[in-house]
DRENGUVO-859977 format. One record per residue: residue in one letter; x, y, z of N, C-alpha, C, O, CB in turn. Coordinates in steps of 0.2 Angstrom, whole numbers. Atoms other than C-alpha are relative to their C-alpha. Glycine has a CB too. Layout:
BEGIN
 resn   nc1   nc2   nc3  cac1  cac2  cac3   cc1   cc2   cc3   oc1   oc2   oc3  cbc1  cbc2  cbc3
    A     X     Y     Z     X     Y     Z     X     Y     Z     X     Y     Z     X     Y     Z
...
***
This chain:
BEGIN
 resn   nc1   nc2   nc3  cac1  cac2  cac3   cc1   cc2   cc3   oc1   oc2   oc3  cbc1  cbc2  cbc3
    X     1    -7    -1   292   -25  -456     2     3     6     5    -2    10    -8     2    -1
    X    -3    -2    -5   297   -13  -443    -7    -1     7    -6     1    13     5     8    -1
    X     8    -1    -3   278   -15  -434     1    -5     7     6    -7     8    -7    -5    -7
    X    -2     5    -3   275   -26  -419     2     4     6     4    10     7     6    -5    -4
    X    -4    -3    -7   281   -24  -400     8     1     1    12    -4    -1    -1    -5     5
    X    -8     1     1   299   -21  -399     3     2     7    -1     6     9     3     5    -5
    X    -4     0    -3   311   -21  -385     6    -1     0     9    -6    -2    -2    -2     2
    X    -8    -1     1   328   -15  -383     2     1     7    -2     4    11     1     8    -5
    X    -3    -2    -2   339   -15  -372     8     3     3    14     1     1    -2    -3     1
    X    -5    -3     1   351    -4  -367     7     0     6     8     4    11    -2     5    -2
    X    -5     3    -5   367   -10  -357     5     7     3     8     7     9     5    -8    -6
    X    -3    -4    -5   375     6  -352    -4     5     4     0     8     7     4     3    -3
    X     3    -2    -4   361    14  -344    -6    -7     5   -11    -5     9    -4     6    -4
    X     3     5    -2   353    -4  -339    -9     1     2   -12     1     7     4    -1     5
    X     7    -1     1   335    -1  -345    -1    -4    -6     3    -5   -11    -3     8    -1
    X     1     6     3   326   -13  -352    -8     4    -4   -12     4     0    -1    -6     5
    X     4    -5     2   313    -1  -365    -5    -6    -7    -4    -8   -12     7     8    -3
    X     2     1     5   299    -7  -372    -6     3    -3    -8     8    -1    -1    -5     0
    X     3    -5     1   289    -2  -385    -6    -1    -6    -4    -2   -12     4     5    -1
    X     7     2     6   269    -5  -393    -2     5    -4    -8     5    -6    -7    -2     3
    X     1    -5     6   269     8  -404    -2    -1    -9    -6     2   -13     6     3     1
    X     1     3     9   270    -2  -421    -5    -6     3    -2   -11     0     8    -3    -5
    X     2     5     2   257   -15  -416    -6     0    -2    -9     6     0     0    -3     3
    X     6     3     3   242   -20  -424    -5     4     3    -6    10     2    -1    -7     1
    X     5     0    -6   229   -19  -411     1     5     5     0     3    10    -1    -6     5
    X    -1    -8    -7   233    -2  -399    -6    -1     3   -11    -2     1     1    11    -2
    X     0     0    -6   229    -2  -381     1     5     4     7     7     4     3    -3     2
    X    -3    -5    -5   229    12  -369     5     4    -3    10     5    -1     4    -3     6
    X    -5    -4     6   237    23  -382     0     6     5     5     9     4    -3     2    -8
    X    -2    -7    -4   236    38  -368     4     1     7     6     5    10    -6     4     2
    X    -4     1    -6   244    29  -354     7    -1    -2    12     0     2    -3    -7     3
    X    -8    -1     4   259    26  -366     1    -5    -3    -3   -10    -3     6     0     4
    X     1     7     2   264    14  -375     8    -1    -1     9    -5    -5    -6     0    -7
    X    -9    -1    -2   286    18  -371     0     0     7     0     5    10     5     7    -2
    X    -1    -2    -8   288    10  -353     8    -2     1    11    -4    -3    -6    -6     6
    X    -7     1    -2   305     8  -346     1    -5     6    -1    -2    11     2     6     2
    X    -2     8    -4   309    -9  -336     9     5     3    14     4     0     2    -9   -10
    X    -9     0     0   327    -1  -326     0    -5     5    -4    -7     9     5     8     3
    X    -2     7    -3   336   -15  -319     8     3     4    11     8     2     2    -7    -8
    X    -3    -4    -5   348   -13  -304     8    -6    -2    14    -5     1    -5    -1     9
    X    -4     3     1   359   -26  -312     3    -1    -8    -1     3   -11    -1    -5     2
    X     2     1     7   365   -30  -330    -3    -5    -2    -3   -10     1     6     0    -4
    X     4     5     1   354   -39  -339     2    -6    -4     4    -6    -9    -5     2    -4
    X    -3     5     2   359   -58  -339    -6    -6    -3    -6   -10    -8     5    -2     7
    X     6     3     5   342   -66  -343    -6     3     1    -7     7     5    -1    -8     2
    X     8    -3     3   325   -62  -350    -3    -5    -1    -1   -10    -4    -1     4    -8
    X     5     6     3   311   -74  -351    -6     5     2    -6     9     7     0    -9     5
    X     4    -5     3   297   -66  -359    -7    -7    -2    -6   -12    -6     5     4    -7
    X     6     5    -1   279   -76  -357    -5     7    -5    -6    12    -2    -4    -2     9
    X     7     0     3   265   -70  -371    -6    -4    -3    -7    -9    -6     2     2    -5
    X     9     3    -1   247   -74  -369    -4     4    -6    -1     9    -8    -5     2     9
    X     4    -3     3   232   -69  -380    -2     9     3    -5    13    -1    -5    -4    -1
    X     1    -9    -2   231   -50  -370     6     3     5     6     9     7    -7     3     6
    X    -6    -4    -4   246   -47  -360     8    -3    -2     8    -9    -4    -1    -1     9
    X    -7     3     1   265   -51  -361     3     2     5     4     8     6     5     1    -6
    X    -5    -2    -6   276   -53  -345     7    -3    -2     9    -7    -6    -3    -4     8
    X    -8     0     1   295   -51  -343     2    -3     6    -3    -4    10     3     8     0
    X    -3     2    -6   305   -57  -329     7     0    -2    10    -5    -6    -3    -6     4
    X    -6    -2     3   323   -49  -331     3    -3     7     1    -1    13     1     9    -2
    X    -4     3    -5   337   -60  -320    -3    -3     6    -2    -2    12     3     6     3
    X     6     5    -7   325   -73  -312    -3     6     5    -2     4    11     6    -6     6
    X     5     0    -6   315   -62  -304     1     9     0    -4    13     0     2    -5     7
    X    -3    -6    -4   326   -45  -300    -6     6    -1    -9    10     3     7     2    -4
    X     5    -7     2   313   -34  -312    -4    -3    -4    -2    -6    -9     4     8    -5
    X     2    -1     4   298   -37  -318    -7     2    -2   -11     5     2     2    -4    -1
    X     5    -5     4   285   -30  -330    -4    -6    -4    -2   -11    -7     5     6    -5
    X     4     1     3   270   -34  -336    -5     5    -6    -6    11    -3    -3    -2     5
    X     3    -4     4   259   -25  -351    -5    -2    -4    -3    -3   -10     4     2    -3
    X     5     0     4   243   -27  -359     1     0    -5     1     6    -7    -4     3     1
    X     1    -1     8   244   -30  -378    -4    -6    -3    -5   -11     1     7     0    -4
    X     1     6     3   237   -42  -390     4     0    -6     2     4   -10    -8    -1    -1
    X    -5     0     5   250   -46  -402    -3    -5    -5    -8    -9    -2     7    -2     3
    X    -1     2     9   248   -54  -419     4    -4    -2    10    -3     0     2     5    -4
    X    -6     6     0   258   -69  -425     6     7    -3     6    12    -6    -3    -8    -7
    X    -9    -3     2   278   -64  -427    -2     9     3     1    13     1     3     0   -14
    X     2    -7    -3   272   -47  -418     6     1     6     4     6    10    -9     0     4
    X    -4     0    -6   287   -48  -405     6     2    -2    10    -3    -4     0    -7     4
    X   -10     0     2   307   -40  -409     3     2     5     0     6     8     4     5    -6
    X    -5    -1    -5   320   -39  -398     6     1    -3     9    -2    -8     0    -5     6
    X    -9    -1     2   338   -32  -398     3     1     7     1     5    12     3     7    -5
    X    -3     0    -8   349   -36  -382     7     0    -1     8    -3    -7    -4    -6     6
    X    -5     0     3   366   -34  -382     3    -2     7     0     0    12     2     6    -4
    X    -4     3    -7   381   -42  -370    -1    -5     1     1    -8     6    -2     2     6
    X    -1     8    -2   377   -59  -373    -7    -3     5    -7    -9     5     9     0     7
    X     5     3    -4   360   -61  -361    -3    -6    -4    -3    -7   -10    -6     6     3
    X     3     6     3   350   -76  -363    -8     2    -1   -12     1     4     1    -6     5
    X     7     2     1   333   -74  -370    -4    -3    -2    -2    -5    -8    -3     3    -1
    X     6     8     3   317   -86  -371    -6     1     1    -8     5     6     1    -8     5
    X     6    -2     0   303   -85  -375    -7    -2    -1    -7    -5    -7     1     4    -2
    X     5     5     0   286   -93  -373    -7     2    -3   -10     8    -1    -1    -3     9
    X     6    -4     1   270   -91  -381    -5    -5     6    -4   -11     7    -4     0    -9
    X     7     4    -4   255   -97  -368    -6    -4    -5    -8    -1   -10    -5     7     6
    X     6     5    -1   242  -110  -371    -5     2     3    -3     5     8     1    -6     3
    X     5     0    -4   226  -108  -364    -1    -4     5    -3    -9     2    -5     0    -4
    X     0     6    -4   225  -117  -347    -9    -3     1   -10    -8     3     5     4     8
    X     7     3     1   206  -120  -348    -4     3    -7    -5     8    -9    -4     1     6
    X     3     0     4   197  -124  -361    -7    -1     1    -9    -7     3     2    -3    -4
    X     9     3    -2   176  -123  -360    -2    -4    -8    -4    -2   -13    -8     8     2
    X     3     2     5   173  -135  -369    -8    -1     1   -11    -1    -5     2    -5    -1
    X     6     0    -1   155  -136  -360    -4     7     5     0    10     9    -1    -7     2
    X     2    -8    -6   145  -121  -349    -5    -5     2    -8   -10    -2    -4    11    -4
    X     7     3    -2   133  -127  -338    -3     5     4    -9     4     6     1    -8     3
***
């Protein structure tokens, strides 16, 4: 489906546009849910970290990046980047687990 987060980038205005509009779960629906990532370079890599409530970006090791509250949904994530950039992308693990409260 077309549903899901999406992120596009667009290489002759070098903005990096994403957008939670089709997902599941909405968030801050009055704060926006179309932010704009511009990048002072062209975009040569993306590495893209999703956790169970947020997903962070970091465009060109470092140069730009963006963070956004969502909770995504299995296969909830599309991208279209053009020019060749390299993107990777990680879902997070939970770094502690309770297994006990005391």
């Amino acid at each position: 489906g077309s549903g899901g987060m999406r992120l596009h980038y667009d290489a002759a205005k070098k903005v990096c546009t994403v957008d939670k509009t089709g997902m599941t779960k909405r968030f801050n629906q009055s704060v926006g849910e179309v932010l704009d990532m511009p990048l002072d370079n062209p975009l040569k890599t993306l590495r893209i970290f999703i956790d169970r409530s947020s997903t962070e970006m970091f465009a060109n090791d470092g140069e730009a990046t963006f963070t956004t509250r969502s909770y995504p949904t299995a296969e909830e994530f599309h991208y279209t980047v053009t020019d060749g950039a390299s993107v990777k992308m990680w879902t997070m693990k939970p770094s502690v687990v309770d297994d006990f409260v005391i």
